[in-house]
Structures are given as structure tokens and as C-alpha cells.
C-alpha positions as YAML, in Angstrom:
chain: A
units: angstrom
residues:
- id: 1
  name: UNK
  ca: [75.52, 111.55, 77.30]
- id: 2
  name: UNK
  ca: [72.33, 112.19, 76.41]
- id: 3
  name: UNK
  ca: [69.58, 111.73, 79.08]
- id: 4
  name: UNK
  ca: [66.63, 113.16, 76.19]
- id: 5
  name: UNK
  ca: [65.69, 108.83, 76.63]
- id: 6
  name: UNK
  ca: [66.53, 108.19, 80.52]
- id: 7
  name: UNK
  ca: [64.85, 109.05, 83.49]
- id: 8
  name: UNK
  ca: [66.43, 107.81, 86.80]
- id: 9
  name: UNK
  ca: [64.21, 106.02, 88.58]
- id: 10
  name: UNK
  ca: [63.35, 105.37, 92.35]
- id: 11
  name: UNK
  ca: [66.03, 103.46, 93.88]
- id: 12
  name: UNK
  ca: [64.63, 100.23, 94.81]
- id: 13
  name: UNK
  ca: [61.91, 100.32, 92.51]
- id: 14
  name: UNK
  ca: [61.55, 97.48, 90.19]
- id: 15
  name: UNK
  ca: [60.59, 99.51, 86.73]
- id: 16
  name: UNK
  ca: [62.15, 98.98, 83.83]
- id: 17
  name: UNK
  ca: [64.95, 101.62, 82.45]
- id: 18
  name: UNK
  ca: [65.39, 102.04, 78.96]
- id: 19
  name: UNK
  ca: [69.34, 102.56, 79.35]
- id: 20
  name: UNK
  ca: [72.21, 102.72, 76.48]
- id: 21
  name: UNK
  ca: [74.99, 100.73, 76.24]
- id: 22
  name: UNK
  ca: [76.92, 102.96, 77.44]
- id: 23
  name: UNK
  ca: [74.51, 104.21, 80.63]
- id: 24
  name: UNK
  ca: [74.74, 100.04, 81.99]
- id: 25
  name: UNK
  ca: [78.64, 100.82, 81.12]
- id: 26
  name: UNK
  ca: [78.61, 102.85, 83.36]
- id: 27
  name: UNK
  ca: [76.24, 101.22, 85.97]
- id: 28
  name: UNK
  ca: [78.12, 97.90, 85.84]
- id: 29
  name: UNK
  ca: [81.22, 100.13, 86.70]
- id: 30
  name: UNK
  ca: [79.50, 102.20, 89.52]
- id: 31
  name: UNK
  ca: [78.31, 99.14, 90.80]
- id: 32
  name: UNK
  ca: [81.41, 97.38, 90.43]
- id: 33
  name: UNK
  ca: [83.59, 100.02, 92.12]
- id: 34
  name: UNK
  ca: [81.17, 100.20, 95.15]
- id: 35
  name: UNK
  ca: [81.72, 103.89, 95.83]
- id: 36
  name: UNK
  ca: [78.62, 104.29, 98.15]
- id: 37
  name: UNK
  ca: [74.91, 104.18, 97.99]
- id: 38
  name: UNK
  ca: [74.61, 108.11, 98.01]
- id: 39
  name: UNK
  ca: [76.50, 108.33, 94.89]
- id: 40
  name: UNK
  ca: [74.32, 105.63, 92.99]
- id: 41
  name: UNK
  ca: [70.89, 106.99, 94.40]
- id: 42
  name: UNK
  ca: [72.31, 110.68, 93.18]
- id: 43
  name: UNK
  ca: [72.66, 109.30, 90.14]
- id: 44
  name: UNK
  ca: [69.66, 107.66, 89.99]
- id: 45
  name: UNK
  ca: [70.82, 103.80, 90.14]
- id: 46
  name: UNK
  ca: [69.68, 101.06, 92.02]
- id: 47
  name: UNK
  ca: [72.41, 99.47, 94.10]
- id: 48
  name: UNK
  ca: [73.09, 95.73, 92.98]
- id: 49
  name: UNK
  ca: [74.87, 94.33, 96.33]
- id: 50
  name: UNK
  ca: [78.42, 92.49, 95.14]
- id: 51
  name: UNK
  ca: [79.20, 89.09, 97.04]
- id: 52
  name: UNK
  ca: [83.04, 89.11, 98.22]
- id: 53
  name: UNK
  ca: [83.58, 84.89, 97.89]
- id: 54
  name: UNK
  ca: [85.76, 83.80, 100.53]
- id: 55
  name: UNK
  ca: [86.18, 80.66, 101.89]
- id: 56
  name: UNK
  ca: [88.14, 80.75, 105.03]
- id: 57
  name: UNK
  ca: [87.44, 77.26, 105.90]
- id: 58
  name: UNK
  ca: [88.26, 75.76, 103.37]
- id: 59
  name: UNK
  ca: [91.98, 74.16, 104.18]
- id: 60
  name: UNK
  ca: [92.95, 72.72, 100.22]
- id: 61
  name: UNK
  ca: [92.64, 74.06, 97.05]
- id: 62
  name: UNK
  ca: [93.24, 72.50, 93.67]
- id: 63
  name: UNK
  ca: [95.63, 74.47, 91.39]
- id: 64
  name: UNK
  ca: [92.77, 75.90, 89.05]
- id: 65
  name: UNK
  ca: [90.56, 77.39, 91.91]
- id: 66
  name: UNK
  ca: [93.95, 78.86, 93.54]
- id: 67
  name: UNK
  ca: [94.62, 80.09, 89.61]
- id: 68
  name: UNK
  ca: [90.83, 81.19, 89.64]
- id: 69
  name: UNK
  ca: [90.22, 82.74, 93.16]
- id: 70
  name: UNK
  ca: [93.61, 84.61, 93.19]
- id: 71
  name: UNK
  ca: [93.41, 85.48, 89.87]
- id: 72
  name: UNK
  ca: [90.44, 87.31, 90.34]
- id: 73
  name: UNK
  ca: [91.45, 89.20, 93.10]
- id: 74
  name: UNK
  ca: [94.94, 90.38, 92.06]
- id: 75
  name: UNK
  ca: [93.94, 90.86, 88.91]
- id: 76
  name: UNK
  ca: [96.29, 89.13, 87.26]
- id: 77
  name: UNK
  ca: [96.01, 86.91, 83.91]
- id: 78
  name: UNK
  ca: [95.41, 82.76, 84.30]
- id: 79
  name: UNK
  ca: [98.72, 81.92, 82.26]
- id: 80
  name: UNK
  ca: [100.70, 84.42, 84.64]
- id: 81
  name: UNK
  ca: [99.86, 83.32, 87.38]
- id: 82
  name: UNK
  ca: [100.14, 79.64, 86.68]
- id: 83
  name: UNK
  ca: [104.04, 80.39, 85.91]
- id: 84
  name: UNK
  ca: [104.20, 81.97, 89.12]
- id: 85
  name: UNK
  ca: [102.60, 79.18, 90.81]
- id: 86
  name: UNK
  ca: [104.89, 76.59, 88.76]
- id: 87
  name: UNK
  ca: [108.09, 78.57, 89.31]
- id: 88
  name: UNK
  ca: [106.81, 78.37, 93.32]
- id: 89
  name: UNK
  ca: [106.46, 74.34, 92.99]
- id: 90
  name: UNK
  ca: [109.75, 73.91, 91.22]
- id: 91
  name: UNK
  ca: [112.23, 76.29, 92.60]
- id: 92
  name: UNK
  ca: [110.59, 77.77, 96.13]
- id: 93
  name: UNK
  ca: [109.34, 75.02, 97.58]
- id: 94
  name: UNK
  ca: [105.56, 75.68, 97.47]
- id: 95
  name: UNK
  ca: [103.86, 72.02, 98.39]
- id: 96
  name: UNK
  ca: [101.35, 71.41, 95.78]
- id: 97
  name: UNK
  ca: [100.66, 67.69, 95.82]
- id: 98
  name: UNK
  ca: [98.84, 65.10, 94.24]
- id: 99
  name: UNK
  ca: [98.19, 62.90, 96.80]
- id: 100
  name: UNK
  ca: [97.90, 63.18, 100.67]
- id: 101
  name: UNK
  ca: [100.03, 61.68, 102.54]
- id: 102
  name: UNK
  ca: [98.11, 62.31, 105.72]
- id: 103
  name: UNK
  ca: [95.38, 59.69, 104.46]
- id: 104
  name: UNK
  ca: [98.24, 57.34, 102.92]
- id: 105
  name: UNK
  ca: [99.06, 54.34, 104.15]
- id: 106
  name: UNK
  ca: [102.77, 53.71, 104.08]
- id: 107
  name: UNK
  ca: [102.30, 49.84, 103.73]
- id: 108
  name: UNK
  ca: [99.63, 50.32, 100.81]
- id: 109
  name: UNK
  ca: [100.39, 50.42, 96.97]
- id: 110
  name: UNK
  ca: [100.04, 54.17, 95.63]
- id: 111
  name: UNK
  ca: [97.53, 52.75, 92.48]
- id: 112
  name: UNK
  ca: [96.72, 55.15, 89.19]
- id: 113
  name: UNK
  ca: [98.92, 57.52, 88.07]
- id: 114
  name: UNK
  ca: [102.65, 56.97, 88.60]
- id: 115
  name: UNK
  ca: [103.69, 59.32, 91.42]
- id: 116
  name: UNK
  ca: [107.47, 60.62, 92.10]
- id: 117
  name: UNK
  ca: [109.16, 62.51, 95.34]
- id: 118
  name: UNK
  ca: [110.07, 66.20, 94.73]
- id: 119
  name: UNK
  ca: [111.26, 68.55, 96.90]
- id: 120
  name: UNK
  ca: [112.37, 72.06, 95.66]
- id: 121
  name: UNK
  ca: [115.09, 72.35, 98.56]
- id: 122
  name: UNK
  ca: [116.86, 69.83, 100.46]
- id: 123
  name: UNK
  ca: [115.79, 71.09, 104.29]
- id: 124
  name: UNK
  ca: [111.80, 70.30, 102.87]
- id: 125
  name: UNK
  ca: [110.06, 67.31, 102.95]
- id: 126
  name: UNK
  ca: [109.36, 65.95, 99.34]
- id: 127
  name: UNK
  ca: [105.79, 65.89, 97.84]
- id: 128
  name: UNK
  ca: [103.96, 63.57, 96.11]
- id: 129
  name: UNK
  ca: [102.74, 64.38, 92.77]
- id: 130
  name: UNK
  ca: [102.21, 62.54, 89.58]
- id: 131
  name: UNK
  ca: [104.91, 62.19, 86.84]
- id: 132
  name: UNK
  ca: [102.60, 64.00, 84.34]
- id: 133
  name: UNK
  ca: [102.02, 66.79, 86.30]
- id: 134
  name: UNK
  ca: [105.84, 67.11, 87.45]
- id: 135
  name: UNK
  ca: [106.83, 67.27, 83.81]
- id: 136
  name: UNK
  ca: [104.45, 69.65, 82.72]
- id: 137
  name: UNK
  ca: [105.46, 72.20, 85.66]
- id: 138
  name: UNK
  ca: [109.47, 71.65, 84.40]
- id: 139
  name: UNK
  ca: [108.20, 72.74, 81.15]
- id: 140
  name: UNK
  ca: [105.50, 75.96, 82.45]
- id: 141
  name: UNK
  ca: [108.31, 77.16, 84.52]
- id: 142
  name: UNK
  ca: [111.22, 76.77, 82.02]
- id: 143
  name: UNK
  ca: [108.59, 79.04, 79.89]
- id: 144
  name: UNK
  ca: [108.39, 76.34, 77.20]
- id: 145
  name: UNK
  ca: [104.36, 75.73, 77.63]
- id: 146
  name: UNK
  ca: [101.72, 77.50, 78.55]
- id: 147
  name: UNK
  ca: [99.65, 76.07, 81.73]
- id: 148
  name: UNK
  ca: [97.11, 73.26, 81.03]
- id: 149
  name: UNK
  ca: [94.89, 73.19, 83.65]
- id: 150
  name: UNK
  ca: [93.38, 70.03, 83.10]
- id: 151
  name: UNK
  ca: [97.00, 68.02, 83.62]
- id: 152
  name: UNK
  ca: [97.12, 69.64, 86.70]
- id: 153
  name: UNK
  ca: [93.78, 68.95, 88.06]
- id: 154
  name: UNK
  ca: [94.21, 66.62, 90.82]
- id: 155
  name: UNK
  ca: [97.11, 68.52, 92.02]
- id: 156
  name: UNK
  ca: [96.21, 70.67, 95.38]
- id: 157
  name: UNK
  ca: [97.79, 72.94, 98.36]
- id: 158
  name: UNK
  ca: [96.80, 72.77, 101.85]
- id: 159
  name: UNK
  ca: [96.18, 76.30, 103.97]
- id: 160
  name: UNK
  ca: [98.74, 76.11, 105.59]
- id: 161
  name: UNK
  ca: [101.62, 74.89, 103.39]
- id: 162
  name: UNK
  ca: [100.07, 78.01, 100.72]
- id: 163
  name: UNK
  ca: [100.83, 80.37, 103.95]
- id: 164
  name: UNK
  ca: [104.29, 79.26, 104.15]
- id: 165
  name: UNK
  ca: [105.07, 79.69, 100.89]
- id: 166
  name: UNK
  ca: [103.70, 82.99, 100.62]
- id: 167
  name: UNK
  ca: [105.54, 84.42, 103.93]
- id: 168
  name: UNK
  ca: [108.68, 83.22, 102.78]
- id: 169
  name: UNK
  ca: [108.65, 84.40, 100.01]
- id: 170
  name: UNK
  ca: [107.59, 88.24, 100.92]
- id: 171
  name: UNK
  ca: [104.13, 87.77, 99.20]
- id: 172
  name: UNK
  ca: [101.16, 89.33, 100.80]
- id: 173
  name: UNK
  ca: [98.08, 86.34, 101.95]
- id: 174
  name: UNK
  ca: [95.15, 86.19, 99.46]
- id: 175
  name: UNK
  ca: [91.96, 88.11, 101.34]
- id: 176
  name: UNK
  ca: [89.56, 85.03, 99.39]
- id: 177
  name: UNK
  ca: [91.61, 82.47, 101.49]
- id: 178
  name: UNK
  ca: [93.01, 84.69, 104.47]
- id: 179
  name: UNK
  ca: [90.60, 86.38, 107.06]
- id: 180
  name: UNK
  ca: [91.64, 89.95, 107.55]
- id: 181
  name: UNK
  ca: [93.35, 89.23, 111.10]
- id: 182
  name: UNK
  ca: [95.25, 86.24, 109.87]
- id: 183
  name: UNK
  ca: [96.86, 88.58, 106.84]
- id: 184
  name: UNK
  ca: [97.67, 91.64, 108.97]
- id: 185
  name: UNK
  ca: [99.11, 89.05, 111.83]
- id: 186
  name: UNK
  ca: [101.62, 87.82, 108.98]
- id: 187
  name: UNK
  ca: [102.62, 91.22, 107.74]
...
């Protein structure tokens, strides 16, 4: 690389570089890899602080932000993970639902969509989740489709129900989701 055109600057200081594509390359991988503030000042970068999203509080997601979030942080393509996710709802049990049935009144009509009961295994509880979405999950899981993420939109997992899943079946908790004690306690 040729530095005939570059001249580090101070780190901190707001002047313009005149980098190559392949000097911010580089920078977006320093800075993406983190490896220290010494390293980046040594090399004459200034260090661009990454935000970590997490969102520990939150207790449901919706299927695309799990697909999203998790995605992102194993690494992992969105169709890939949606067939593991789908091969979860339909065969392990995992409790994505489309409707709550904490805030559902037994006694009350279920109006919109038509709903079914599902339940991956007998000793579980079945969930409530629209036909549409039910169907398209056979077909993602059977490997027949790929995932559309806007027919499973409304469909959600709570914290807790996500947890169980993932404990029984071996897989390590997601850090976006999981404070650090809470995925070490599990392990």
C-alpha cells in the first residue's frame, strides 16, 4: 500500500483524510474487529466506538427481529436461520405464537385471521398461531419454500419460552437477548 497520498492524522482530530478504497477497507475492518485503541492510534486511525444492541428487557420478539438480531450475531444467513427456527416450531417444540393467550379471554371470539392449536409434542401446551403462518412453516421446514418474512410477521416468542427451547435443545443463549450471567448460569 502506498502511503506517497496518506498521512495519519491525530487521533481525535476532526481533519479530513484523503484515504483509498482500500485504506477505509481496512479501517472499517480495524474498527470492526475492535483490537484496541493502541493498535488504531499506531496506525494512525481514529477509533469509531461500535454499539453492542442488546435488549435484555425486552421479554417478546417477533420472528424477523429474532431472524435479524441472531442473525447478526452468529453470523449466520436470514434463510438459514429461518429453517432452523421453523424446524424448532414444527418438530422441537419452540412456542412461537400468534396470539397471547395471557391477554385472551377464553369467553371472547378470537376475530381476524383464522387461528389453529399446535403443539410439536404431546407433554407441551399447544400454541396459537394463524393457519397461514402454520402452513407456511410445514412448507420452510419440509425445505419446499424459502422463509417469507412478511407471512410470519405477527408471529412472536416470549423470553422465556426462546430459553427453553434453546436449553433443551443444547443451543448456547443469544448474548443480544441474554445478559452474560443469565447465559453462563444455563451452560
Amino acid at each position: 500500500m502506498s502511503t506517497n497520498n496518506w498521512r495519519p492524522g491525530e487521533v481525535g482530530s476532526n481533519k479530513p483524510f484523503n484515504r483509498s478504497a482500500q485504506q477505509r477497507a481496512l479501517l472499517g475492518s480495524l474498527c470492526a474487529v475492535r483490537s484496541g485503541a493502541r493498535l488504531t492510534a499506531a496506525l494512525g486511525f481514529r477509533e469509531v466506538p461500535v454499539a453492542l444492541e442488546t435488549y435484555y428487557e425486552i421479554q417478546s420478539f417477533k420472528f424477523g427481529d429474532i431472524v435479524k438480531h441472531w442473525g447478526r450475531e452468529r453470523l449466520v444467513h436470514d434463510v438459514v436461520l429461518s429453517r432452523e427456527l421453523a424446524r424448532g416450531i414444527i418438530r422441537e417444540g419452540l412456542r412461537f405464537q400468534s396470539v397471547n393467550p395471557k391477554w385472551t379471554k377464553s369467553t371472547e371470539a378470537l376475530r381476524g385471521h383464522p387461528l389453529v392449536g399446535y403443539s410439536a409434542r404431546q407433554d407441551l401446551p399447544p400454541i396459537l398461531i394463524r393457519a397461514e403462518a402454520l402452513e407456511h412453516l410445514l412448507v420452510v421446514e419440509r425445505g419446499g419454500a424459502d422463509p417469507d418474512l412478511n407471512i410470519l410477521s405477527a408471529e412472536f416468542v416470549t423470553k422465556d419460552d426462546f430459553r427453553k427451547w434453546l436449553v433443551l435443545t443444547g443451543r448456547s443463549l443469544p448474548a443480544f437477548w441474554f445478559r452474560q450471567d443469565e447465559r453462563y448460569a444455563e451452560a
